[in-house]
N, C-alpha and C positions, 0 to 999 in steps of 0.2 A: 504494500500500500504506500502511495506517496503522501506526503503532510506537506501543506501550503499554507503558508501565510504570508503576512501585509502589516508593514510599519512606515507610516508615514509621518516624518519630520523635518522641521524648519530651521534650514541654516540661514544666518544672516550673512550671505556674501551672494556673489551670481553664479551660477554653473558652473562656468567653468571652473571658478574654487572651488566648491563642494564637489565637483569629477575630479579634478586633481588630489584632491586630500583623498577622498576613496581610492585612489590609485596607491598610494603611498604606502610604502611598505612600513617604514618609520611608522610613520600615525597609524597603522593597524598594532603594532605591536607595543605602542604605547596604550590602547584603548585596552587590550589584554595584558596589559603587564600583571594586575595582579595572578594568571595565569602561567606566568615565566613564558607565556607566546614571544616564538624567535624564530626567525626566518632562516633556516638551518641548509636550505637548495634552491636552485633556482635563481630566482632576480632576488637578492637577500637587503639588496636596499634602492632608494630613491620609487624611480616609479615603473609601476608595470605595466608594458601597453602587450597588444593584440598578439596570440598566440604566445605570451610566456607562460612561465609556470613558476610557481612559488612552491613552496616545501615547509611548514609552518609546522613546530614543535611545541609541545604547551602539555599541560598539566588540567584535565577536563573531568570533573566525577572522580578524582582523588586516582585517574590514571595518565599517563605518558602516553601520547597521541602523537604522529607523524600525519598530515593532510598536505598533500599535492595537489594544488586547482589551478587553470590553464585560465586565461582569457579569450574566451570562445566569441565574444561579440563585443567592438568597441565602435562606438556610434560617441565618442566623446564633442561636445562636454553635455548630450542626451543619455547615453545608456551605455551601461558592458554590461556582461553578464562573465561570474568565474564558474566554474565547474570541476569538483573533483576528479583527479585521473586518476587520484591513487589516496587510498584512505579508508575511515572506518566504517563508514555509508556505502550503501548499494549504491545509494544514489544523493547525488548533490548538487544544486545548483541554487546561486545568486544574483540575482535580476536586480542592477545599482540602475534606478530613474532618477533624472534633476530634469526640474521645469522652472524658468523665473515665474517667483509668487514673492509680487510686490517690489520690495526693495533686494529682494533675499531669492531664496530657491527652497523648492519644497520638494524632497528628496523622498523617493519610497523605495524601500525596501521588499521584492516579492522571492523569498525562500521556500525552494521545494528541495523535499528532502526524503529518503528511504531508510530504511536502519537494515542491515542484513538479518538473517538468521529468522526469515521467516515468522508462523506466528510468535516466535517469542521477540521479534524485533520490534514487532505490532504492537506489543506488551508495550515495550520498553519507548514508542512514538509514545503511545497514550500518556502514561504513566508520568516518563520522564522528560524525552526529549523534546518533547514542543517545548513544554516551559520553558526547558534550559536554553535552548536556540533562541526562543523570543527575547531570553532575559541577556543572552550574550549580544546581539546585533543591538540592543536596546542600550546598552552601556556604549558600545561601537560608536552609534551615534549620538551619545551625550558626549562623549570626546570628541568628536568630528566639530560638535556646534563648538564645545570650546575653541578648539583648533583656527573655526573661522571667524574666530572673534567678538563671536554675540551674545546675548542673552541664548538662555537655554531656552527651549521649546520642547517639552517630554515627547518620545516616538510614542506615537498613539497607535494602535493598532486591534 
């Protein structure tokens, strides 16, 4: 079974900054830091565009996680989307949207996601992993708004 969802929040700067910071491997790894998230392969710093791949190590549920995601679509400073190639998910994908809303840009977040291992992965969407994915892209971008300089705007979702 895939699990979808939708976070939508408000940076105060224009697209192209809020695409550019989502790009960023630095600023991802400082929104995870309490996670020890570190870019261990791949583009391990500055920015990642079209066809790279990252390699991202971190501390997730009290275990050591390696995740590999490529940039499968960059329509900057509109959309990418990353995609795991190699990691703990059946399946993974991140759909990064910026629209100017107003002064600023209104940025949504659409994550789908699989967990392997069948019904008991189904268990483990229900149970565990939606929250915790909601609650990690949600911290992501309370960094991101700091990042671009504004007041905060909670991802609403």
């Amino acid at each position: 079974m895939t699990v979808r969802f939708r976070l939508d929040t408000h940076l105060d700067c224009p697209p192209d900054r809020a695409a550019a910071l989502s790009l960023d491997v630095g600023v991802h790894e400082r929104s995870l830091a309490d996670t020890g998230e570190r870019a261990v392969g791949g583009v391990t710093s500055g920015t990642i565009t079209l066809g790279q791949t990252v390699t991202f190590r971190a501390r997730h549920l009290g275990i050591v996680w390696r995740l590999t995601s490529r940039i499968t679509v960059l329509d900057a400073p509109h959309r990418f989307v990353d995609e795991q190639v190699r990691g703990p998910f059946a399946r993974f994908r991140h759909e990064h949207r910026f629209a100017a809303a107003g002064a600023g840009t209104r940025m949504v977040d659409v994550v789908e996601f699989a967990a392997p291992l069948g019904p008991l992965g189904r268990i483990a969407e229900m149970l565990v992993l939606d929250r915790y994915l909601r609650h990690i892209i949600a911290r992501r971008n309370t960094v991101l708004v700091a990042e671009a300089g504004g007041s905060e705007h909670a991802p609403a979702g």
